[in-house]
Backbone as CSV, one residue per row, in Angstrom:
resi,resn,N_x,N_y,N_z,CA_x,CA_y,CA_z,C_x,C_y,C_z
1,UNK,48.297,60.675,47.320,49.491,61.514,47.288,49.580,62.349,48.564
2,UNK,50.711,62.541,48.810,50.900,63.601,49.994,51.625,64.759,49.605
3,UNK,51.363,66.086,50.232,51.642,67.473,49.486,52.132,68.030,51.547
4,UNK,53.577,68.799,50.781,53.631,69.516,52.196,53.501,70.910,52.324
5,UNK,52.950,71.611,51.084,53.215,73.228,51.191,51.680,73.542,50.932
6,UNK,50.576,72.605,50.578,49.436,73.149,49.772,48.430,72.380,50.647
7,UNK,46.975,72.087,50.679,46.254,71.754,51.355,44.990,71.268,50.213
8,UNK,44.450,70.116,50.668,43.666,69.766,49.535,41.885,69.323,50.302
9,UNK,41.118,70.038,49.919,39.906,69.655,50.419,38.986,68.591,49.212
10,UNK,39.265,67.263,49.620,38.505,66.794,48.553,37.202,66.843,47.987
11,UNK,36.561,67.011,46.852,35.252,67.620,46.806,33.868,66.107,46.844
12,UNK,34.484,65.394,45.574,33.614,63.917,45.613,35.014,62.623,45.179
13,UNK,34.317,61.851,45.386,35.258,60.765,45.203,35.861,60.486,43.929
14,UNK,35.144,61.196,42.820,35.777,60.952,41.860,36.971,62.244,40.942
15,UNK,36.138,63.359,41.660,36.760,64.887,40.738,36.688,65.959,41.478
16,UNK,37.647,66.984,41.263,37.258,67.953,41.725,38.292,67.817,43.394
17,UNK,38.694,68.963,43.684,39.626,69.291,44.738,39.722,70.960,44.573
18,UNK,39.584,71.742,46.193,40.444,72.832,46.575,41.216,73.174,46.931
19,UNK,41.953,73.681,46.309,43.644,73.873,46.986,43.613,75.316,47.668
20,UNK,44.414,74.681,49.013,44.894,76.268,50.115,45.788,76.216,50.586
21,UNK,46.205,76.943,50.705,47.570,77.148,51.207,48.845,77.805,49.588
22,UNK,47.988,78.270,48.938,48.750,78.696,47.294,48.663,80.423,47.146
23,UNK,49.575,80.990,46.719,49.458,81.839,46.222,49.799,81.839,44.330
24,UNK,49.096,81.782,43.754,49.415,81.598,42.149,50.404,82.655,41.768
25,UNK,50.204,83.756,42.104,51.250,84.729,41.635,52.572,84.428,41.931
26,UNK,52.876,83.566,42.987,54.325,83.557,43.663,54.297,81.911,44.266
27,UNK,54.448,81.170,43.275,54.763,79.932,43.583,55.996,79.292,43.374
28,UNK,56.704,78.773,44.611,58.004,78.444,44.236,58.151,76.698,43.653
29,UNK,59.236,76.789,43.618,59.117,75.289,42.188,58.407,74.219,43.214
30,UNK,58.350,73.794,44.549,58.185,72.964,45.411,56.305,72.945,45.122
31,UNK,55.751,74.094,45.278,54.351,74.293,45.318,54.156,73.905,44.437
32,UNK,54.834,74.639,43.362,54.112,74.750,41.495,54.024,73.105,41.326
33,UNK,55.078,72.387,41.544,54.794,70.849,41.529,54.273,70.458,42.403
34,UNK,53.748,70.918,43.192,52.483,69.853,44.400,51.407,70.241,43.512
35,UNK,51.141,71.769,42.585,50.088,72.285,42.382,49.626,71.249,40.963
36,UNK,50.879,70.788,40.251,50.485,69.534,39.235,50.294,68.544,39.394
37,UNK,50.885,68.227,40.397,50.473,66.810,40.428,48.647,66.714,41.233
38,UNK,48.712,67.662,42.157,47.336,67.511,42.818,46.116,67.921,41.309
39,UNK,46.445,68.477,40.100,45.915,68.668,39.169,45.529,67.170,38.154
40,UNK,46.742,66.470,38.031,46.772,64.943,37.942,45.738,64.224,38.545
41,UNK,46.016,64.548,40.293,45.078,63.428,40.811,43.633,63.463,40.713
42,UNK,43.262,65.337,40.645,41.831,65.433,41.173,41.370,66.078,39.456
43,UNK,41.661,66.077,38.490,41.280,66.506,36.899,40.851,67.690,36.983
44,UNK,40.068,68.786,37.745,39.836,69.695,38.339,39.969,70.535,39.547
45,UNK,40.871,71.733,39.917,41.503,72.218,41.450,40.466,73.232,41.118
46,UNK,40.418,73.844,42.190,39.913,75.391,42.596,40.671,75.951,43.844
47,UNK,41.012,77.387,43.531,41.266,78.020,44.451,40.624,79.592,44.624
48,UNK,40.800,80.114,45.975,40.044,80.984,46.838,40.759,82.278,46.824
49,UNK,40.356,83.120,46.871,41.157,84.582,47.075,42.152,84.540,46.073
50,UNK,42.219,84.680,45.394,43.165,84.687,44.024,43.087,86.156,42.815
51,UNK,43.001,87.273,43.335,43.064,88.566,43.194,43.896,88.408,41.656
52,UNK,43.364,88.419,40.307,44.288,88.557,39.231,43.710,89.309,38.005
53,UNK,44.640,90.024,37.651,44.367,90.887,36.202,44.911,89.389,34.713
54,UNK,44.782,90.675,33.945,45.069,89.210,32.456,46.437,89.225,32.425
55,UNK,47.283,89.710,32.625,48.349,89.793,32.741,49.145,88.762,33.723
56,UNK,48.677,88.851,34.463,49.262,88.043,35.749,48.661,86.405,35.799
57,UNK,47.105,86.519,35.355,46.354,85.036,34.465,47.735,84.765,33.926
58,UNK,47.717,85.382,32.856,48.816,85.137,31.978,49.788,84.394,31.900
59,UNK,50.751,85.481,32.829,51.518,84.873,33.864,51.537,83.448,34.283
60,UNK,50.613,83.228,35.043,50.237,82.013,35.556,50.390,80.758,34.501
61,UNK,49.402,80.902,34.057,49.391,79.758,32.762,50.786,79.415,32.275
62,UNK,51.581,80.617,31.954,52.800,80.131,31.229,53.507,79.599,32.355
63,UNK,53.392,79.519,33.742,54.001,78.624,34.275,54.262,76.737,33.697
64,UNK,52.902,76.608,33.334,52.693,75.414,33.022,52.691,75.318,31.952
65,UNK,53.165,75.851,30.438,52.957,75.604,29.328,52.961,76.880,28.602
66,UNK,53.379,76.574,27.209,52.882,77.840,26.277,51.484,78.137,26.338
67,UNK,51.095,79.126,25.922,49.536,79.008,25.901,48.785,79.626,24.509
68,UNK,47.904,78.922,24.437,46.878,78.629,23.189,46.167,79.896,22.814
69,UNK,46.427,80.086,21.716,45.001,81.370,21.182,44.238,80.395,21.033
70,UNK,42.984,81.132,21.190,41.315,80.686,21.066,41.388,80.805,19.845
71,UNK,40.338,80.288,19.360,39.684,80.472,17.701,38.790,81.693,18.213
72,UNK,37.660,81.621,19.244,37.699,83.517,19.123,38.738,84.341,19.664
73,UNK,38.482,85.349,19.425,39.477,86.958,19.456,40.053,86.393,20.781
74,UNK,40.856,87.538,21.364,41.421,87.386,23.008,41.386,88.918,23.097
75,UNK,42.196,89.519,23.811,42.236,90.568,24.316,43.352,91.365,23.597
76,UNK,43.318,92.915,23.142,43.858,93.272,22.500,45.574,93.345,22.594
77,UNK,45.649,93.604,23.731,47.204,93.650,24.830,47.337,91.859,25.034
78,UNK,46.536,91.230,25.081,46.906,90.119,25.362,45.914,88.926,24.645
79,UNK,46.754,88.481,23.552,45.773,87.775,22.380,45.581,86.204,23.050
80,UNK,46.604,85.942,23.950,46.000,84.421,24.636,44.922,84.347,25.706
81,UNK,44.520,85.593,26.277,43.621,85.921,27.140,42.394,86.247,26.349
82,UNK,41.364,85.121,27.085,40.190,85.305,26.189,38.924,85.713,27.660
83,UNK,38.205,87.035,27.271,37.497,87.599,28.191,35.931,86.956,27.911
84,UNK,35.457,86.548,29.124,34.088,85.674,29.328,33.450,86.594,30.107
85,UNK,32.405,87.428,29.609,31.495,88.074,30.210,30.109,87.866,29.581
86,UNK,29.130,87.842,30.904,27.733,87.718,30.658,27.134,88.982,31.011
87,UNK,26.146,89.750,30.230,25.243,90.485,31.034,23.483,90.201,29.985
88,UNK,22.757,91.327,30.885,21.459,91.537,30.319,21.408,91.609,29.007
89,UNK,22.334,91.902,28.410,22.078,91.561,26.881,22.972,90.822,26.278
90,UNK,23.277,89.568,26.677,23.710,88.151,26.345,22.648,87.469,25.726
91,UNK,22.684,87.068,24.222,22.274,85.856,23.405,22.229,85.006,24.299
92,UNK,23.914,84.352,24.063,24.633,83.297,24.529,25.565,83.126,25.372
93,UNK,25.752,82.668,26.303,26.899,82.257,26.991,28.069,81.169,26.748
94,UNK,29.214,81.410,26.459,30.187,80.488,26.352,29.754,79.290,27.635
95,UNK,30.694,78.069,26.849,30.346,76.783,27.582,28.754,76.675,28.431
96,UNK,27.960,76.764,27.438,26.505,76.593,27.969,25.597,75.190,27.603
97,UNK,26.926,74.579,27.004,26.373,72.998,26.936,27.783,72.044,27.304
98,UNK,27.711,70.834,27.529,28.957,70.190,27.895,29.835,70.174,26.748
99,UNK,30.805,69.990,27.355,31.945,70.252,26.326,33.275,70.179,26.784
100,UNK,34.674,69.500,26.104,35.867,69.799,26.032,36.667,70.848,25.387
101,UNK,37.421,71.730,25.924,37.437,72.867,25.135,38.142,72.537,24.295
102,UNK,38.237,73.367,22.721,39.315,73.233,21.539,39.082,71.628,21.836
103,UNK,38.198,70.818,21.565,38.484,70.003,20.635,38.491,69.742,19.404
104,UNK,38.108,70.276,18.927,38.123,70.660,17.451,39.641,71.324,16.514
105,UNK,40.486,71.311,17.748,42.062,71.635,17.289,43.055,70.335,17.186
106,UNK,43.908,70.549,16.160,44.653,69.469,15.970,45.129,69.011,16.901
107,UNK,45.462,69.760,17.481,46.018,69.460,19.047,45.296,70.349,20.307
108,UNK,44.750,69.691,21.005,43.666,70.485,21.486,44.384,70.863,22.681
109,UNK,43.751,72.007,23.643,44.996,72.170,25.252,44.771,71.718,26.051
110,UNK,45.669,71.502,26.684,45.981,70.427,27.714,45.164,70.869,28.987
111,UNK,45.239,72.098,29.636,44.620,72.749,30.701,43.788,74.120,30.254
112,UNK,43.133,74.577,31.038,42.434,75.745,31.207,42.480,76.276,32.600
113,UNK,42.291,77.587,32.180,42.467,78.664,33.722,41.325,79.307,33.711
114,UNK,40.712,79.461,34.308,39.546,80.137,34.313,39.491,81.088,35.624
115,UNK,39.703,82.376,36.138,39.908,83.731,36.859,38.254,84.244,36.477
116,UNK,37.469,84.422,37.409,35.850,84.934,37.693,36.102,86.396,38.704
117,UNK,35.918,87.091,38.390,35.911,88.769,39.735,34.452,89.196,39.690
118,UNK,33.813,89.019,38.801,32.232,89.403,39.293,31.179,88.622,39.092
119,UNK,30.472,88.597,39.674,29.806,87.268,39.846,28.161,87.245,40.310
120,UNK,27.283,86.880,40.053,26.043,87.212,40.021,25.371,86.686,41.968
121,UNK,24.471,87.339,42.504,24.373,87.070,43.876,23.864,85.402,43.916
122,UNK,23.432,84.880,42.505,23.673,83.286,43.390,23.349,82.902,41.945
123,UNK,23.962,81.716,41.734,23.831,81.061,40.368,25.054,80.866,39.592
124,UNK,25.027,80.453,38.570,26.552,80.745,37.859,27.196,79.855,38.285
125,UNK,26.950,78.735,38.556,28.490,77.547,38.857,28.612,77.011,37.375
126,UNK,30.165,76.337,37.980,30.532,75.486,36.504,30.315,73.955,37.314
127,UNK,29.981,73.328,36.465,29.825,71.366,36.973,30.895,71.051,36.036
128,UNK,31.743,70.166,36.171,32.789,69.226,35.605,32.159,67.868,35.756
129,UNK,32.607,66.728,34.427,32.719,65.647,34.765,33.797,64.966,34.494
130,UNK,33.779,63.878,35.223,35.027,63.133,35.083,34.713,61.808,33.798
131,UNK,35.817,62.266,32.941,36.058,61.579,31.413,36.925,60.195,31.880
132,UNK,37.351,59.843,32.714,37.611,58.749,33.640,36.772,57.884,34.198
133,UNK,35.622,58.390,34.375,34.341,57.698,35.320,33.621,57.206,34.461
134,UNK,33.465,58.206,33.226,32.672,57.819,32.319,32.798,56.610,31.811
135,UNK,34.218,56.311,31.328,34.642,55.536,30.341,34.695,53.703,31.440
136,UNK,35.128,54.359,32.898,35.414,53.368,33.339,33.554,52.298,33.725
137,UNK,32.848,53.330,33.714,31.403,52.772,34.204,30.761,52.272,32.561
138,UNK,31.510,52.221,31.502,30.590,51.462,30.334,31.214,50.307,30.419
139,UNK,30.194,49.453,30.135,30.440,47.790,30.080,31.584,47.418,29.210
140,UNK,32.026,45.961,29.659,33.438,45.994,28.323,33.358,45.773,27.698
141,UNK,31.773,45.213,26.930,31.177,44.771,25.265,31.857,46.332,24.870
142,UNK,30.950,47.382,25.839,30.711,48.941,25.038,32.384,49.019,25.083
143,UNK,33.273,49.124,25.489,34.463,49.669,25.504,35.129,48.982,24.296
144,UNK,35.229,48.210,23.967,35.719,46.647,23.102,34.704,47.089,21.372
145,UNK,33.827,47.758,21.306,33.010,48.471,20.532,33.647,49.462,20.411
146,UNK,34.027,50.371,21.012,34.378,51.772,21.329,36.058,52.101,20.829
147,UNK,36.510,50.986,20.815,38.239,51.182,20.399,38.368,51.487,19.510
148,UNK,39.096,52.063,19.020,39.760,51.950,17.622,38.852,53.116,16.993
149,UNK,37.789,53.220,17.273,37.114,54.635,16.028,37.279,56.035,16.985
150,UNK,37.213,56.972,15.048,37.323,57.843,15.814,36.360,59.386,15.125
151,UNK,36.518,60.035,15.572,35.247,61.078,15.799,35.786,62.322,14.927
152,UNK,35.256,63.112,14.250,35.307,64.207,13.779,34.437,65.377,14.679
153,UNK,35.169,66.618,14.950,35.139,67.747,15.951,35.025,68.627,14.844
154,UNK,33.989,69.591,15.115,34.304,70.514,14.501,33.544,71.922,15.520
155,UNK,34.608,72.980,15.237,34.548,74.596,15.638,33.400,74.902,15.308
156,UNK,32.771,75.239,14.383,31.239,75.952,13.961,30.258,75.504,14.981
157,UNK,30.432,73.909,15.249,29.168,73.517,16.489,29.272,74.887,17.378
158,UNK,30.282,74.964,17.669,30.436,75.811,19.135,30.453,77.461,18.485
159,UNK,31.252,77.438,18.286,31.029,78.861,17.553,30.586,79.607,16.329
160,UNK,29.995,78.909,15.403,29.134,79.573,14.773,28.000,80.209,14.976
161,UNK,27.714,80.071,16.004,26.341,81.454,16.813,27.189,82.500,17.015
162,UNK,28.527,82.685,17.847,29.080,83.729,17.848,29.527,84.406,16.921
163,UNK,30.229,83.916,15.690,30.678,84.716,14.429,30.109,83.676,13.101
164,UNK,29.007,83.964,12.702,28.684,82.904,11.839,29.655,83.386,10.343
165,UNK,30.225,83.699,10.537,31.136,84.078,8.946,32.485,83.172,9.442
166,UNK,33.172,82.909,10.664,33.979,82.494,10.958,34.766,81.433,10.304
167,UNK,35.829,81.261,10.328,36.111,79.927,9.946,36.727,79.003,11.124
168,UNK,36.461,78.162,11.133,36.865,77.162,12.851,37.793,76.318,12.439
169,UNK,38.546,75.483,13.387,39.301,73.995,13.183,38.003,72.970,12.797
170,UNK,38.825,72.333,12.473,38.465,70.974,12.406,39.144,69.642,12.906
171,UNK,38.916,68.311,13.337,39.758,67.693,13.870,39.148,66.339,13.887
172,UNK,40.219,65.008,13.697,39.724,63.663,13.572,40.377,63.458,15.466
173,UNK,39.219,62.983,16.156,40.696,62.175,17.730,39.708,61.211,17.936
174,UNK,40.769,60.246,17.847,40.618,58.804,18.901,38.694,59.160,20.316
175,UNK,38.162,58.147,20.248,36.845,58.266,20.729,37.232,58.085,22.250
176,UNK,38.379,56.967,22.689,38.934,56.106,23.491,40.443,57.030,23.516
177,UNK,40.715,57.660,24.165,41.819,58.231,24.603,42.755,58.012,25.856
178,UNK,44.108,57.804,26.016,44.794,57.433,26.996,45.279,58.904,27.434
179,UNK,45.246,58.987,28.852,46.266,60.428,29.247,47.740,60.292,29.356
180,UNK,48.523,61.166,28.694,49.738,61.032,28.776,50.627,60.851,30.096
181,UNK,49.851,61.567,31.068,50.124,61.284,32.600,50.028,60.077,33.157
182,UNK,48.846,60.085,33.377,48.560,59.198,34.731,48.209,57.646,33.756
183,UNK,48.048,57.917,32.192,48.200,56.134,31.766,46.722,55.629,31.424
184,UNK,45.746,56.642,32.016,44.196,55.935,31.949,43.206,56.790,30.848
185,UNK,42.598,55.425,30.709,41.881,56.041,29.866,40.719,56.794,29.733
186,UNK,39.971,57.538,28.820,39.129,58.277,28.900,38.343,58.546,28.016
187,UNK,36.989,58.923,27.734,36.115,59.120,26.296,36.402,60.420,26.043
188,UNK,36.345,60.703,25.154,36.767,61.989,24.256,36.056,62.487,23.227
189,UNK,34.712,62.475,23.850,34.070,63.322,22.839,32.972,63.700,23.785
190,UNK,32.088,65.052,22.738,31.853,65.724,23.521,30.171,66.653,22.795
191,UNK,29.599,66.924,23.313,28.156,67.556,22.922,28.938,68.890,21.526
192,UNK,29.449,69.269,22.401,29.982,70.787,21.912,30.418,70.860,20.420
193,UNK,31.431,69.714,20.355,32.671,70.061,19.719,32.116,68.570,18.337
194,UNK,31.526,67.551,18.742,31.734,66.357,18.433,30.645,65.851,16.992
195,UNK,31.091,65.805,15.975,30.014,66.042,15.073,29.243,64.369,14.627
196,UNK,30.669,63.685,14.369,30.004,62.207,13.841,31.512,61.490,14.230
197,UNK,30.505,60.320,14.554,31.979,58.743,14.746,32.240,58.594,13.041
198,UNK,33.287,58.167,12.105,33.631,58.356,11.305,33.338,56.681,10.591
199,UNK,33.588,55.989,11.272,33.668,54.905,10.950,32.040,53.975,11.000
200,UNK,31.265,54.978,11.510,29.856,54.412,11.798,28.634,54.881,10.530
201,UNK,27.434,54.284,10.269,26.579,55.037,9.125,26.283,56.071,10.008
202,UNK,25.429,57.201,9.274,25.352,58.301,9.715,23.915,58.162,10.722
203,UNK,23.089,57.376,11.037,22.042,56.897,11.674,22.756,56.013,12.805
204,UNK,23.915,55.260,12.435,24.328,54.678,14.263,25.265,55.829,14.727
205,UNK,25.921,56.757,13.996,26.513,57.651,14.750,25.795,57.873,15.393
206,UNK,25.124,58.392,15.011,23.923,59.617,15.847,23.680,59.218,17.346
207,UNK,23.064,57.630,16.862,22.539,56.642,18.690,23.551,56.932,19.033
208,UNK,24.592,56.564,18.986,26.284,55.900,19.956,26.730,57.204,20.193
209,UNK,26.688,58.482,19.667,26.768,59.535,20.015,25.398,60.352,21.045
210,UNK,24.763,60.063,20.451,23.746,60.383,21.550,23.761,59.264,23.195
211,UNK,23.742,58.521,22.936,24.171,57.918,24.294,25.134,57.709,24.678
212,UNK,26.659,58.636,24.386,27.835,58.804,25.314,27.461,60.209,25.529
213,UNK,26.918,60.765,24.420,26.925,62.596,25.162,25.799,62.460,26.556
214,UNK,24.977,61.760,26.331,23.952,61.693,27.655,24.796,60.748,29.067
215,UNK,25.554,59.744,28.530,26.652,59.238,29.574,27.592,59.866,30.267
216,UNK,27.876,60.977,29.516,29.110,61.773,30.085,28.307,62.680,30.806
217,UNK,26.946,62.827,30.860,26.842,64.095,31.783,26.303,63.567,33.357
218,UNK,25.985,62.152,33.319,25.918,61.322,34.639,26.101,62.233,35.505
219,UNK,25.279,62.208,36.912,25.957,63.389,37.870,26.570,62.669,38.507
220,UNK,26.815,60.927,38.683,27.795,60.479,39.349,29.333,60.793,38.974
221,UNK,29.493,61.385,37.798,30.665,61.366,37.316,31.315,63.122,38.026
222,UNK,30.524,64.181,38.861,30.527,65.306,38.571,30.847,65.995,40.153
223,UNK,31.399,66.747,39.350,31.382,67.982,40.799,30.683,69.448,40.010
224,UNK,30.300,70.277,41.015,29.514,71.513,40.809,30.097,72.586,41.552
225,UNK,31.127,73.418,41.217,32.024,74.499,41.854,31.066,75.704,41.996
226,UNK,30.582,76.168,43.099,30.254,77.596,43.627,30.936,78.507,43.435
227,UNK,30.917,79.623,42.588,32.176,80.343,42.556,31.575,81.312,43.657
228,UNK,32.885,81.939,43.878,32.942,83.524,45.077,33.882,84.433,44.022
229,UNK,33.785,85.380,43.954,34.818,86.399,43.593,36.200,86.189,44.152
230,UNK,37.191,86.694,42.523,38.635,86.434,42.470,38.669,84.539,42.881
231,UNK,37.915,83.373,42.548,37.873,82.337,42.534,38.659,81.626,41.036
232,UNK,39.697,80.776,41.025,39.864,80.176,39.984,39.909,78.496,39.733
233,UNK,39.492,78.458,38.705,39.602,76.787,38.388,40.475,76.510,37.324
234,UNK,41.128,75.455,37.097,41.967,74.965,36.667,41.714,73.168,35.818
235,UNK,41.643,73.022,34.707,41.167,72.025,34.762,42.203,70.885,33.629
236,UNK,41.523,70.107,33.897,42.478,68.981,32.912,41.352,68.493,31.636
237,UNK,41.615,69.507,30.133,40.759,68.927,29.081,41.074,67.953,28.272
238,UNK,42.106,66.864,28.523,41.930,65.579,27.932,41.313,64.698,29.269
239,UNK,40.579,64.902,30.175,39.908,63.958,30.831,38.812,64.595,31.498
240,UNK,38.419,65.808,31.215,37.299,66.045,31.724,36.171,66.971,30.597
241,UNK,35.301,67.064,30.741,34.548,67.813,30.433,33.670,68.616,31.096
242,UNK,32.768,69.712,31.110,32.356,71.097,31.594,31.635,71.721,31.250
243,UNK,30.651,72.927,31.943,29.576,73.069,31.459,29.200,74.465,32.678
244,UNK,28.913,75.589,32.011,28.683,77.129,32.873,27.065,77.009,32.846
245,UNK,26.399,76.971,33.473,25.324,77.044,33.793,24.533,78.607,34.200
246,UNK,24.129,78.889,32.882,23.552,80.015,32.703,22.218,80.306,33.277
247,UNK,21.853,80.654,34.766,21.229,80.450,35.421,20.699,81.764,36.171
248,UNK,21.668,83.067,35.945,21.449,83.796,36.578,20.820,85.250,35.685
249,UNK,20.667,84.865,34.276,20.415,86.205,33.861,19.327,87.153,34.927
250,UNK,19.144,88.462,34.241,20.358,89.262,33.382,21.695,89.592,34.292
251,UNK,22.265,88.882,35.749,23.286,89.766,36.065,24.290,89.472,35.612
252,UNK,25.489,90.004,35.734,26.564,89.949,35.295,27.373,88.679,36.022
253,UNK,28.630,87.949,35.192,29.124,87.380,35.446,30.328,87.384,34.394
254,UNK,31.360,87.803,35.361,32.893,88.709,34.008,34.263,87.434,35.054
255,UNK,35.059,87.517,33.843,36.617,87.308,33.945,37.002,86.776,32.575
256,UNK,37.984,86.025,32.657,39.105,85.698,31.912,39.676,84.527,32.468
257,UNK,39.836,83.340,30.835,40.503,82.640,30.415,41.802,82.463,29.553
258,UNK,42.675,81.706,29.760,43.519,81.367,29.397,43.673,79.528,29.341
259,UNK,44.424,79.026,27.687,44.509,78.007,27.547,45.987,77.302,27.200
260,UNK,46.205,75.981,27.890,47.731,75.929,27.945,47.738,74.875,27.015
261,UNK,48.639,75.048,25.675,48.938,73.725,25.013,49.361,72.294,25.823
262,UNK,49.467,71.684,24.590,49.239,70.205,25.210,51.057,69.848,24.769
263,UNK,51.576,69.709,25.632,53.285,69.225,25.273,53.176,67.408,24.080
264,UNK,52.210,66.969,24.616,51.857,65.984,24.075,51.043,66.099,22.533
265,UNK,51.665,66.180,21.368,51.442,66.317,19.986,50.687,65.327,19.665
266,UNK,50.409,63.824,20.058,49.352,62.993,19.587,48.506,62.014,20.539
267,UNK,47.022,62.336,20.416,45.881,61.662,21.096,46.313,60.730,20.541
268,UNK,46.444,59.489,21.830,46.348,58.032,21.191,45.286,57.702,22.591
C-alpha cells in the first residue's frame, strides 16, 4: 500500500508497523483512513509522542467505532476507559499470558488502544503475534482437521484472580476464523480466554489445544514493542494475539485502555 500523509516503519515481515507523521488528536478524514488501512496491513501500529488523557483516548477510539465496556470496572467519568496500572504491590498484571482480548464476548472487539505515560526504566514491552502466520504455517492435514469446530471462551480464565465473585461472558467462536477485511484467515483461540474445542473428548481437547496455544506463541510469528512514554499501540483482535511482559517489578507501569466494537456481528 502507499500512504501520503503518514509514514510507516516496518517492524518484521510479518506484524507490527510505526506510524509518523500522525497526530491522533487531530486527524483529518485523509489520515484517519491511511491510519486504517495501514492497521489492516500491519495487525498491529504504534505510535510516538502521543501526549493523551482518558478523555481524549476516548476520543480517539470513537473515531473508529463505538467502544466496548470491559467486563472489569473502567473509570468512574469514563466507564469505556479501562485503567492498567502496575506497581510494588501488584499480585497480577493484566495480559500476563497470551491472549485475545474479550474473547469470551459474544461479540468480541474489533481493536484495542492501548495509551502507556509511565513506564518502568527498562522492561515492560508488549510482544504481539500474528494469528495469520500462525494459521498459515500449520500443515493442510492440520487446517482440514481444524475447520468447522469450535471452541468455548470463557471470562473467569482471565479474570477470576481479579474479582473471584465476578460473573464473566461466556462464548462459543469458530477455531478457524476469516477477517471481515482483508478475507484471510486466522486461529482464534487463545491461552487466556480459551477453555475446550467443543466437538473434541475432553483428553484430545486438551493436546490440540495445547499445541495451538504453544503454536501461536512461535516468535516467528511476533513483534516485541519497546514502549517510551505517551507511546500507543493499536491493535487488530480478530487476528492477533498479545502478551505484557511483567518483567519489571516493583516499578510502576500506568495508562489506559480503550476497546472498539466489532461492526461485524458474526465470527465465521
Amino acid at each position: 500500500m502507499t500512504y501520503q500523509t503518514i509514514t510507516i516503519d516496518q517492524l518484521t515481515p510479518r506484524i507490527g508497523a510505526i506510524i509518523g507523521g500522525v497526530d491522533l488528536k487531530n486527524m483529518d478524514e485523509v489520515q484517519f483512513d491511511e491510519v486504517r488501512r495501514a492497521m489492516a496491513e500491519h495487525q498491529v501500529i504504534f505510535f510516538r509522542d502521543q501526549p493523551l488523557d482518558p478523555a481524549t483516548l476516548k476520543a480517539v477510539g470513537q473515531r473508529f467505532g463505538p467502544l466496548q465496556i470491559h467486563a472489569l470496572k473502567g473509570l468512574p467519568d469514563h466507564p469505556e476507559v479501562r485503567k492498567l496500572h502496575a506497581d510494588a504491590t501488584s499480585k497480577h498484571v493484566a495480559g500476563e499470558e497470551w491472549h485475545t482480548d474479550m474473547s469470551c464476548a459474544a461479540v468480541p472487539p474489533m481493536g484495542s488502544i492501548l495509551y502507556l505515560h509511565t513506564l518502568p526504566d527498562s522492561g515492560g514491552d508488549t510482544a504481539f503475534s500474528s494469528m495469520y502466520a500462525a494459521y498459515d504455517a500449520l500443515s493442510d492435514r492440520m487446517k482440514t482437521y481444524l475447520e468447522g469446530l469450535t471452541a468455548f471462551h470463557d471470562g473467569r480464565l482471565a479474570f477470576g484472580r481479579f474479582d473471584p465473585s465476578g460473573q464473566f461472558p461466556t462464548a462459543v467462536h469458530p477455531v478457524i476464523r476469516t477477517h471481515p477485511i482483508t478475507g484471510r484467515k486466522a486461529l482464534y483461540v487463545n491461552r487466556g480466554f480459551t477453555a475446550r474445542i467443543n466437538e473434541l473428548a475432553p483428553a484430545e481437547s486438551e493436546a490440540v489445544l495445547k499445541f495451538l496455544f504453544d503454536h501461536c506463541a512461535n516468535e516467528y510469528f511476533q513483534v516485541r514493542f519497546r514502549w517510551e512514554p505517551h507511546s500507543v499501540a493499536f491493535w487488530d483482535n480478530r487476528c492477533t494475539q498479545h502478551l505484557a511482559i511483567w518483567d519489571y517489578f516493583p516499578q510502576v507501569r500506568s495508562g489506559y485502555r480503550v476497546q472498539i466494537e466489532d461492526g461485524d456481528q458474526t465470527l465465521v
